[in-house]
N, C-alpha and C positions, 0 to 999 in steps of 0.2 A: 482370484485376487492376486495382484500381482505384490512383488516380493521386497525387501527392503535392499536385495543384493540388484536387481532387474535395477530398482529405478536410479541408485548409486550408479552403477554400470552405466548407463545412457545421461547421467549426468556428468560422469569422466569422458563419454565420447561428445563436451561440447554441449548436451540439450540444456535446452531450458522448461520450466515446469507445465506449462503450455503446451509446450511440445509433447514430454514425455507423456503430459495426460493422454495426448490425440492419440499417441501412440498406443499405450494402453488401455484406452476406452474406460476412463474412470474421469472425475474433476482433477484438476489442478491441487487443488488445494488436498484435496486427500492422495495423492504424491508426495507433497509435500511431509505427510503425519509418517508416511509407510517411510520415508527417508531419514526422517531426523526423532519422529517417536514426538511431534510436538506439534499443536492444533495452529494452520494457519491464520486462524482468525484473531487473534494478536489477543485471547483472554485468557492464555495462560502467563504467568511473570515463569522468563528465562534466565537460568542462573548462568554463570560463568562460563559452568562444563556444560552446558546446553547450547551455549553459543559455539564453542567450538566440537560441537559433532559435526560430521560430514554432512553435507547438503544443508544446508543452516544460510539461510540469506542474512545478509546483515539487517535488514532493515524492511519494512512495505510488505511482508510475508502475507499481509490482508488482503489485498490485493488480487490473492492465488481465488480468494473464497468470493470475495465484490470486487470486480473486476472493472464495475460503473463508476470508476473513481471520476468526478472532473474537479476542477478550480474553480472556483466560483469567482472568483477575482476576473477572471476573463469574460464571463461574461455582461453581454452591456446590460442587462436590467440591473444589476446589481450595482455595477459605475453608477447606476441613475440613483437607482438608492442610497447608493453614499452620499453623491451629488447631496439630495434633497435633505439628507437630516445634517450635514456638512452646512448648506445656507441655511438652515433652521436651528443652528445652535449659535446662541449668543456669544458666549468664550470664542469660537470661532471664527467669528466676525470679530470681533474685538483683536483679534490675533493677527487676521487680515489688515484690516485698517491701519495694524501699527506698524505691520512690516513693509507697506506701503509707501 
């Protein structure tokens, strides 16, 4: 099991969580727990002094754990989806027509 001092260390030379996982043959995200003592899966509420422990990302620490993240905004079935309930709402068309 590697150490909270190991992965500190290879986070000051530079790595990122990724990384260091590859390096020491564990997940990402339990790197993340062995550095800062805090579950990357964003269900624990982080206090003040928890944010500034070392290794502590500001933000996305979920990520480390689902790493499947995408946008859904980019893709086109979803454009079509909006598309369709966007000409299917009344208010909407009414809205249309008047800024027209």
């Amino acid at each position: 099991m590697p150490t909270k001092e190991q992965v500190l260390r290879l986070l000051s030379r530079g790595h990122d969580y990724a990384e260091i996982a590859e390096l020491l043959g564990i997940p990402a995200g339990q790197a993340y727990l062995i550095a800062t003592g805090v579950a990357a899966d964003g269900g624990d509420t982080v206090t003040r002094a928890q944010r500034d422990r070392a290794g502590m990302l500001p933000s996305r620490s979920q990520r480390l754990v689902n790493p499947r993240e995408v946008s859904p905004s980019a893709r086109g079935d979803v454009h079509e989806w909006i598309r369709r309930r966007a000409w299917g709402d009344s208010p909407m068309q009414a809205a249309a027509e008047a800024g027209s």
